[in-house]
C-alpha positions in Angstrom: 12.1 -6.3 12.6 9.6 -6.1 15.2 6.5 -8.4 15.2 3.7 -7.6 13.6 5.8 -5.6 11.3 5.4 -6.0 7.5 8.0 -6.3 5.0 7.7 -5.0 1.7 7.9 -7.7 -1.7 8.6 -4.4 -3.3 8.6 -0.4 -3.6 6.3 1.7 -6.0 7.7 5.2 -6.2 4.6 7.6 -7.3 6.2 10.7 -6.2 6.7 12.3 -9.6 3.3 11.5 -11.0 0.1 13.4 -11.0 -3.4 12.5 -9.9 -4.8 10.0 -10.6 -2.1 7.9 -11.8 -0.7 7.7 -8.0 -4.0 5.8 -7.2 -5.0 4.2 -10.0 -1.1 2.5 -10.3 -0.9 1.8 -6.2 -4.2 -0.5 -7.1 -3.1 -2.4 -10.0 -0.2 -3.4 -7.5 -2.2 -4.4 -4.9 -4.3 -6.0 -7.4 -1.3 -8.2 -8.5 -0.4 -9.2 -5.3 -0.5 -12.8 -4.4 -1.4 -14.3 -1.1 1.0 -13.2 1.8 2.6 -10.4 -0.3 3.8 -7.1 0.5 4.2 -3.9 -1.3 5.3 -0.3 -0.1 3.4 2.5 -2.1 5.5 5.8 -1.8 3.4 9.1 -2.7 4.3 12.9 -1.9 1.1 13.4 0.5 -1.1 11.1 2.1 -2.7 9.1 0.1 -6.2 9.2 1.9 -8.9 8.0 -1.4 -6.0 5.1 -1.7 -6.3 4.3 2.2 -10.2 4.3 1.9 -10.1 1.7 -1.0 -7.9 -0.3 0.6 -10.1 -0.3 3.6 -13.1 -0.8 1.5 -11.6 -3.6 -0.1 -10.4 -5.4 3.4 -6.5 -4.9 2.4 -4.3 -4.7 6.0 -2.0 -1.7 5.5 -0.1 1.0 7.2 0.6 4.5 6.5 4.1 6.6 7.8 5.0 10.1 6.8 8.2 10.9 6.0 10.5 13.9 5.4 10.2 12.9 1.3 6.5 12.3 1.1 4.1 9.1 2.2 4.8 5.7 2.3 1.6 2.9 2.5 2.5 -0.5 3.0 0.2 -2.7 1.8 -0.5 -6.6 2.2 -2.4 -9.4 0.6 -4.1 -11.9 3.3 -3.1 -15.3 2.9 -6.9 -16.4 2.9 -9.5 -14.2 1.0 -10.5 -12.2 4.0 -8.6 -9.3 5.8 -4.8 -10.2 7.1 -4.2 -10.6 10.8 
């Protein structure tokens, strides 16, 4: 793993579903998170009103496409604010 890289606590595979379970599911995740925790959201486009939530709630995340859809990574700070 390269540094600065973010590993996953778990996968959330929202492929199949239709809007707006894909967001409204990726949120209660990242809602559940504790401090320092990871989890990799998998949708089948970009998820971009997902991406602006997180942003708007200060959640450090990452976005890849891939041949089988969109995956966001998403992590918890360990203190309050936005991670490093």
């Amino acid at each position: 793993m390269m540094s600065g890289e973010i590993c996953p606590l778990r996968r959330l595979d929202l492929r199949t579903l239709d809007p707006p379970e894909p967001l409204r599911q990726a949120l209660e995740a990242v809602e559940a998170l504790a401090a320092g925790e990871t989890v990799e959201v998998l949708t089948d486009r970009e998820p971009l009103f997902l991406h602006l939530e997180l942003a708007r709630r200060k959640y450090f995340f990452e976005g890849e496409a891939r041949p089988d859809g969109f995956s966001t990574t998403v992590r918890r700070s360990l203190a309050g604010g936005e991670a490093p």
